[in-house]
C-alpha positions in Angstrom: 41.3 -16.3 -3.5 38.2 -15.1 -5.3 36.8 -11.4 -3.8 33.2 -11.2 -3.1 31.9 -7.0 -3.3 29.0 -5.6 -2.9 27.1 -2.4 -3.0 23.9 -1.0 -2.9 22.5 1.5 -5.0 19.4 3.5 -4.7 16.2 1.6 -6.5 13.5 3.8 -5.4 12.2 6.2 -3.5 8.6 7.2 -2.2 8.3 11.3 -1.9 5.7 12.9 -0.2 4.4 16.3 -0.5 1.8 19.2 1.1 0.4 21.2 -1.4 3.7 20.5 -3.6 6.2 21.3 -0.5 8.4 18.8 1.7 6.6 18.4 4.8 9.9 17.8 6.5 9.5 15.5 9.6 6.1 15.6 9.4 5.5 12.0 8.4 7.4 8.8 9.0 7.4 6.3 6.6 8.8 2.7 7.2 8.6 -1.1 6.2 5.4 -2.7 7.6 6.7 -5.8 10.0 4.7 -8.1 7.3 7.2 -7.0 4.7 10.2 -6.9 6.8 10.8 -10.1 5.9 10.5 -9.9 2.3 12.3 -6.4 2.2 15.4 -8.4 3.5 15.4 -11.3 1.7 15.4 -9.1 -1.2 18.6 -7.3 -0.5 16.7 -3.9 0.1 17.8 -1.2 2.3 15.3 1.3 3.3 16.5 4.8 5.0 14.4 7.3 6.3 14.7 10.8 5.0 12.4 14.2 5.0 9.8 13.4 3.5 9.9 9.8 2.7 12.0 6.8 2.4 14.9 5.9 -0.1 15.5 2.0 -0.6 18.8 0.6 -1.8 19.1 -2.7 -4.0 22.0 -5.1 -2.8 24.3 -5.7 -6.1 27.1 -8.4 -6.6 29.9 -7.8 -9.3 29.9 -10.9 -11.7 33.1 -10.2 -13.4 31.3 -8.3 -15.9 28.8 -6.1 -14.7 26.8 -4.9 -11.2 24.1 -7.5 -11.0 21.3 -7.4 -8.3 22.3 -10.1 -5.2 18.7 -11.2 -5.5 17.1 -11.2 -9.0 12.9 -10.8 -9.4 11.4 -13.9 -10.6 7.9 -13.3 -9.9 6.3 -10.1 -8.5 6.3 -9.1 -4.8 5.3 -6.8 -2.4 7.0 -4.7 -0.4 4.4 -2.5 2.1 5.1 0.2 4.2 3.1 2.2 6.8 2.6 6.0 6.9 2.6 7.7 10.6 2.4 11.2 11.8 5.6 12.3 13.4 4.9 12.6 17.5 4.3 15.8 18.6 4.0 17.5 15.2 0.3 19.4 15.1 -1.8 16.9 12.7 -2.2 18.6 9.6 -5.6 19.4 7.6 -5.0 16.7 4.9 -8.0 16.3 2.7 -8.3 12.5 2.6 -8.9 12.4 6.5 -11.7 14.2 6.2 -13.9 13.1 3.4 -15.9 10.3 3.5 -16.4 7.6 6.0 -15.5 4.3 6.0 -17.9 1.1 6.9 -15.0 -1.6 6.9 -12.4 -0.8 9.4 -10.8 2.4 10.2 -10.1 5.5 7.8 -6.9 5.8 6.5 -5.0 6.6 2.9 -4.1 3.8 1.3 -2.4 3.9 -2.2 -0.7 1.2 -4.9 1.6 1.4 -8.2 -1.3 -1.0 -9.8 -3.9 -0.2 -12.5 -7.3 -1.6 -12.3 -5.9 -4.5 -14.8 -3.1 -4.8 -12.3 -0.2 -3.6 -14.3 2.9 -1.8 -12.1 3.7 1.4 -12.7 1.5 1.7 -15.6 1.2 5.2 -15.5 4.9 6.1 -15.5 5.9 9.2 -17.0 10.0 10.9 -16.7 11.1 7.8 -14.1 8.2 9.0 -11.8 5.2 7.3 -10.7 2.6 9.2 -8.9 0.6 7.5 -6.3 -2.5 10.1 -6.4 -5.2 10.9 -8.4 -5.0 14.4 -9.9 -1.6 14.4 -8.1 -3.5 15.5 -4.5 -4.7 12.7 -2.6 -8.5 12.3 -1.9 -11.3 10.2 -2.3 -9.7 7.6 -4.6 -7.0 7.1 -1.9 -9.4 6.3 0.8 -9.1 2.7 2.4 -9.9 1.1 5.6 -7.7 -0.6 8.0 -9.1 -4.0 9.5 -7.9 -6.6 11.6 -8.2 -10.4 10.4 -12.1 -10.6 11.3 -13.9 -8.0 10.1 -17.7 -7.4 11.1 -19.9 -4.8 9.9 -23.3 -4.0 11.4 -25.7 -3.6 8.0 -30.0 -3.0 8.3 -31.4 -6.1 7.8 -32.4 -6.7 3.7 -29.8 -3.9 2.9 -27.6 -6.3 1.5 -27.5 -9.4 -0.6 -23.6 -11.1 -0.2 -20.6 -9.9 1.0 -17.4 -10.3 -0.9 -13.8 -10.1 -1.2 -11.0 -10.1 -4.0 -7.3 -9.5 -2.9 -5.4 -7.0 -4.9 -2.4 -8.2 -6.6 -0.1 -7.8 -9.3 -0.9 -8.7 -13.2 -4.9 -9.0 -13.3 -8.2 -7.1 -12.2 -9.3 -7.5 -8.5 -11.1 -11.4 -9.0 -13.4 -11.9 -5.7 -12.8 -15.0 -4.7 -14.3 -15.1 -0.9 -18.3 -14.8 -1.9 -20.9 -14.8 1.6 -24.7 -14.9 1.3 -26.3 -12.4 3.6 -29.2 -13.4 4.5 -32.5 -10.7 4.6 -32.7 -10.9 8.8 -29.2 -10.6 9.0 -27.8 -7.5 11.1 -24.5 -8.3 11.5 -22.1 -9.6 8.9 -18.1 -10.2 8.5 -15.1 -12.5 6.8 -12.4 -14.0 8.5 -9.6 -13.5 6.8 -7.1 -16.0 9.1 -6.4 -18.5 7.0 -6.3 -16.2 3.6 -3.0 -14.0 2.3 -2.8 -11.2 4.3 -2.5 -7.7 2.7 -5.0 -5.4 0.9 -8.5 -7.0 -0.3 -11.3 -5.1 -1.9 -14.4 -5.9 -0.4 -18.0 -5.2 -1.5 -21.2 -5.6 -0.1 -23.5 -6.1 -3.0 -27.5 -5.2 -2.7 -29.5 -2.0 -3.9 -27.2 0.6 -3.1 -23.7 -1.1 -3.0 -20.8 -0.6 -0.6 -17.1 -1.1 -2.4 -14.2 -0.4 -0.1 -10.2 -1.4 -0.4 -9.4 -2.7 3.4 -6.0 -3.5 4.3 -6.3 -6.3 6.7 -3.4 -5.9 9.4 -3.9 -6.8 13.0 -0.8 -5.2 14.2 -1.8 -1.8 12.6 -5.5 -2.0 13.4 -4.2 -0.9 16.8 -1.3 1.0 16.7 -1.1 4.9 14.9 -0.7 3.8 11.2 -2.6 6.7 9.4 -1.9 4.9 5.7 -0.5 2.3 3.8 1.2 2.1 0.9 2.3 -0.9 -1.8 4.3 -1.2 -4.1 4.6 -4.2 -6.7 8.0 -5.0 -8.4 8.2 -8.0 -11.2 12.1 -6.4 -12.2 14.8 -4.4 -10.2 14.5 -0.9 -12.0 18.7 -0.7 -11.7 18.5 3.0 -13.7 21.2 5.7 -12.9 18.5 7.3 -11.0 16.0 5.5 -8.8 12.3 5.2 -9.8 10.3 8.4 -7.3 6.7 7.3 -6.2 5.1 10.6 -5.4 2.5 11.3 -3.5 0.8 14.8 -2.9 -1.5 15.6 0.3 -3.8 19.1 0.2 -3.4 21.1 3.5 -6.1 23.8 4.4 
């Protein structure tokens, strides 16, 4: 009788940092319930450890070699929310206290995309950093929205609002386009019926508003503090697995 085994074997891993150190149990990082489904039908594991998350990739022996139980046809998302541990004293982090966002609530958000959309373009020694300049800050900043998001604007401030989901393998195209008209003081998008996940949205007039908003009911009102993506078109299947760092600045 034929013998099935399997194994799993670490894929990746996302690494966080404060001011270059492990922060210990400082932050907890897991799957986002949108992507729990996906992580398991993938085949992935996901562990917590200090300072971040490993994920394992579920392999099958052909006869021949190790090959993943689940190959990557097209590319996918797996998403995964950032928390402060309870009770640990909430840290100075830079990228909570700069700027202010107009489209949901502050929080860091971060991808392995380019602007042109390409995964892990800027992959150097089988590690991908997730920061600009290596500390996060104002590049990382996003905004955290449930499915209809309204925004109070001063009437004849703005011309349209618009919207352009962020996605694997091209620019950001903005695809959901709403006039605004010049007595208009309140205006929104209803993102129900549209993928769910991370949109950047702009409100276009004389002095423009651009903003990446993750658009997650369940995390609009719970303790999420960030969000991170990350794209895979191919299992990585290395001796070591791919690290995703990511590097906040304590003062």
């Amino acid at each position: 009788m034929e013998k099935i085994v399997w194994r799993y074997t670490p894929e990746f891993r996302i690494g966080i940092r404060v001011n270059g150190n492990d922060p210990g149990e400082t932050f907890r990082l897991r799957p986002s319930p949108a992507s729990a489904e996906t992580i398991r039908n993938y085949g992935l594991l996901t562990r917590p450890v200090p300072g971040g998350l490993v994920a394992y990739m579920k392999q099958h022996h052909n006869g021949i070699a190790w090959v993943p139980a689940v190959p990557i046809t097209q590319p996918i998302l797996f998403s995964f929310w950032l928390t402060v541990a309870n009770g640990t004293p909430f840290p100075s982090i830079d990228f909570f206290e700069q700027g202010t966002q107009q489209l949901g609530r502050k929080i860091f958000y971060a991808n392995n995309l380019s602007a042109a959309g390409a995964i892990d373009a800027n992959l150097a020694a089988n590690t991908v950093v997730l920061t600009a300049a290596a500390a996060a800050g104002n590049a990382e900043r996003g905004a955290l929205s449930g499915f209809l998001l309204s925004k109070k604007v001063a009437p004849g401030a703005f011309t349209q609002i618009r919207a352009g989901k962020i996605a694997a393998g091209a620019p950001v195209s903005f695809t959901l386009n709403n006039a605004i008209a010049a007595t208009q003081e309140l205006v929104g998008l209803d993102l129900r019926l549209l993928p769910k996940g991370a949109y950047v949205v702009r409100l276009e007039g004389g002095s423009p508003v651009e903003e990446r908003v993750v658009f997650d009911q369940q995390a609009a009102g719970g303790e999420v503090s960030g969000m991170i993506d990350l794209y895979k078109s191919a299992w990585h299947m290395a001796p070591q697995p791919r690290e995703y760092t990511i590097n906040f600045l304590s003062t």
